[in-house]
DSSP file (Angstrom, degrees, kcal/mol; ACC not computed):
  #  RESIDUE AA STRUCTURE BP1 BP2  ACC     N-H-->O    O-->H-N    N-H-->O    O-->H-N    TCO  KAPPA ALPHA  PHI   PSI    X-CA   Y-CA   Z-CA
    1    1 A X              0   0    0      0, 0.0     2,-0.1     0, 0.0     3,-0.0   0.000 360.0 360.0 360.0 156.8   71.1   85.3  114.7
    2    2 A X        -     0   0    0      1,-0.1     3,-0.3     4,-0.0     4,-0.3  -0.261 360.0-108.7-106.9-168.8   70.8   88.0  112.5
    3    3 A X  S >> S+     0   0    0      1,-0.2     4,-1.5     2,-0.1     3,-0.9   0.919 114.1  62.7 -82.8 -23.0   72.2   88.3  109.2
    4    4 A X  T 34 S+     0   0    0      1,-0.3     9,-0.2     2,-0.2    -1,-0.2   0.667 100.3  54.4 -44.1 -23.7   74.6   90.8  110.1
    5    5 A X  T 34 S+     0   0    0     -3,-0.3    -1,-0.3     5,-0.1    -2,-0.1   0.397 111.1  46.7 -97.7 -12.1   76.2   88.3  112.4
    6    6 A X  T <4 S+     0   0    0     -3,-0.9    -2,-0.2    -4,-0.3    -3,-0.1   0.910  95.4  80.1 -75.8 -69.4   76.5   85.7  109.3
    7    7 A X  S  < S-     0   0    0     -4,-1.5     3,-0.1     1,-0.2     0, 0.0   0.026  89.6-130.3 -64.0 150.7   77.9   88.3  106.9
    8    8 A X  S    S+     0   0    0      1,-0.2     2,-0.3     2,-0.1    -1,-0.2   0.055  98.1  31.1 -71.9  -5.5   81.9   88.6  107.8
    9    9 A X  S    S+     0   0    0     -5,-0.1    -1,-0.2     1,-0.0    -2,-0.1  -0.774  77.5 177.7-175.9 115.2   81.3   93.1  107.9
   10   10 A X        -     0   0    0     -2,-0.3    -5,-0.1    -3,-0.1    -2,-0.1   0.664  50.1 -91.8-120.7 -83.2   78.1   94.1  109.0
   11   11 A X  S  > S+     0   0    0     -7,-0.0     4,-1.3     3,-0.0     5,-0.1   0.102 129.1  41.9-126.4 -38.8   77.0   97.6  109.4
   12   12 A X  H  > S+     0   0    0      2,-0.2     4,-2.5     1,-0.2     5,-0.0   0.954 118.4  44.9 -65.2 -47.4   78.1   97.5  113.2
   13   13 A X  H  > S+     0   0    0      1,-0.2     4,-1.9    -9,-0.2    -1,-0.2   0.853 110.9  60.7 -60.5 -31.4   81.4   95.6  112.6
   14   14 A X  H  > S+     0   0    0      2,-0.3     4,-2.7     1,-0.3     5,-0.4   0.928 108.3  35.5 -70.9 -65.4   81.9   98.0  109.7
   15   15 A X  H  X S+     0   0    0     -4,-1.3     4,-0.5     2,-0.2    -1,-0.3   0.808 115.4  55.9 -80.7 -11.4   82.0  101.3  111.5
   16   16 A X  H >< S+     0   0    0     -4,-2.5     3,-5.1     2,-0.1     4,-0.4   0.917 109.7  51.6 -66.6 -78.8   83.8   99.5  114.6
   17   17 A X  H >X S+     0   0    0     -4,-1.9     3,-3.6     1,-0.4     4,-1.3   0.746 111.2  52.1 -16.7 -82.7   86.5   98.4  111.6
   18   18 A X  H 3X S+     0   0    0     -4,-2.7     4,-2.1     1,-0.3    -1,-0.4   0.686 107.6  47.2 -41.2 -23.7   86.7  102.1  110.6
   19   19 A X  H <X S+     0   0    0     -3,-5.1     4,-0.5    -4,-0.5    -1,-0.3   0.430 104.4  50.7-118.1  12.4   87.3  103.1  113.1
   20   20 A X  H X> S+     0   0    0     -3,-3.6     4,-2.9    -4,-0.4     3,-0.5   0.798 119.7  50.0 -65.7 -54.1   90.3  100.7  114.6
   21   21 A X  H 3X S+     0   0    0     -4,-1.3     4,-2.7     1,-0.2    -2,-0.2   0.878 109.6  48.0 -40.2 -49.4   91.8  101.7  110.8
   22   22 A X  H 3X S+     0   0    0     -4,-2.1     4,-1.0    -5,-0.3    -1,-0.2   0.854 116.4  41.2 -62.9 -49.6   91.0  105.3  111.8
   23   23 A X  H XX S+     0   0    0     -3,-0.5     4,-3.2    -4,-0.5     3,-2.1   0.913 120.0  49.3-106.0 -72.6   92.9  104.7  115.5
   24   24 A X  H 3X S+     0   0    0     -4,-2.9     4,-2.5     1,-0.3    -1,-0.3   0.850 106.6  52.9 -39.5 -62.2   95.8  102.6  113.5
   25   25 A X  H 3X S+     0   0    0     -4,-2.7     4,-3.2     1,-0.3    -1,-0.3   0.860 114.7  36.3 -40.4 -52.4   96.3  105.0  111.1
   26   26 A X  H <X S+     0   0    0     -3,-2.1     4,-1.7    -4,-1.0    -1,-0.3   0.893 115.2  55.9 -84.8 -27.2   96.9  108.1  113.6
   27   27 A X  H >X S+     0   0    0     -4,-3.2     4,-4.6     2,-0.2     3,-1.2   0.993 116.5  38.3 -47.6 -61.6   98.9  105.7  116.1
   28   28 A X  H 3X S+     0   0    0     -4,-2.5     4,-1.4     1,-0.3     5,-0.3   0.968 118.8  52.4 -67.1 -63.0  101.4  104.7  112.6
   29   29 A X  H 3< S+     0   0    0     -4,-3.2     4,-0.4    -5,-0.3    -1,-0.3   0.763 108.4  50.3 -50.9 -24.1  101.2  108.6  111.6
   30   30 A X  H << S+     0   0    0     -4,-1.7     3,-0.3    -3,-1.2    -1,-0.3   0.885 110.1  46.2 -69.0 -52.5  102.3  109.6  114.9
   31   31 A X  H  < S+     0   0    0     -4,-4.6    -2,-0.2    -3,-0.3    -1,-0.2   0.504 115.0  46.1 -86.2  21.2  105.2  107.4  115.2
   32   32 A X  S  < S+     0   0    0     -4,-1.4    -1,-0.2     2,-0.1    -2,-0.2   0.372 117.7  41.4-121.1   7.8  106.5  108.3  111.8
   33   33 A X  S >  S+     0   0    0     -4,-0.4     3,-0.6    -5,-0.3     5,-0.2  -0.044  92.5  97.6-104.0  12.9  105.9  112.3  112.2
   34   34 A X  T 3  S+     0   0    0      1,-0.3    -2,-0.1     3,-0.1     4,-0.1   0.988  93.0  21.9 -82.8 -39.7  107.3  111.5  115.5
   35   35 A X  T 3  S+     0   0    0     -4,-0.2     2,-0.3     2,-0.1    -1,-0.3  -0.069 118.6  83.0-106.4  31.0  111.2  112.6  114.5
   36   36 A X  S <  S-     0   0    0     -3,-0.6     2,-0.3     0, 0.0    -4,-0.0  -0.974  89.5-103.4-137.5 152.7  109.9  114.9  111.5
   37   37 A X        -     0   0    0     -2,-0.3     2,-0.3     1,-0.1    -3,-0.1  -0.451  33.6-127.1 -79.6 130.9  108.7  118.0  111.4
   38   38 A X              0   0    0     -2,-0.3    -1,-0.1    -5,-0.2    -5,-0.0  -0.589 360.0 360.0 -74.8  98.9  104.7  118.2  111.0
   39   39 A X              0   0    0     -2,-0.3    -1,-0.1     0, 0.0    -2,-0.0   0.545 360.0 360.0 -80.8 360.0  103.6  120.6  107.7
């Protein structure tokens, strides 16, 4: 194993992570612009 697989965020897990946040983020922004109007 490497250390990356010890450490709890490793440089892989890290940009998978960012990029569930990014996903979550526009999923929640979507349903809360969903019944307001988008500036």
């Amino acid at each position: 194993m490497s250390v990356s697989d010890k450490h709890p965020i490793g440089k892989e897990n890290f940009f998978v992570f960012s990029r569930k946040c990014r996903i979550f983020a526009l999923e929640m922004g979507r349903r809360q612009y969903a019944g307001m109007p988008v500036r």
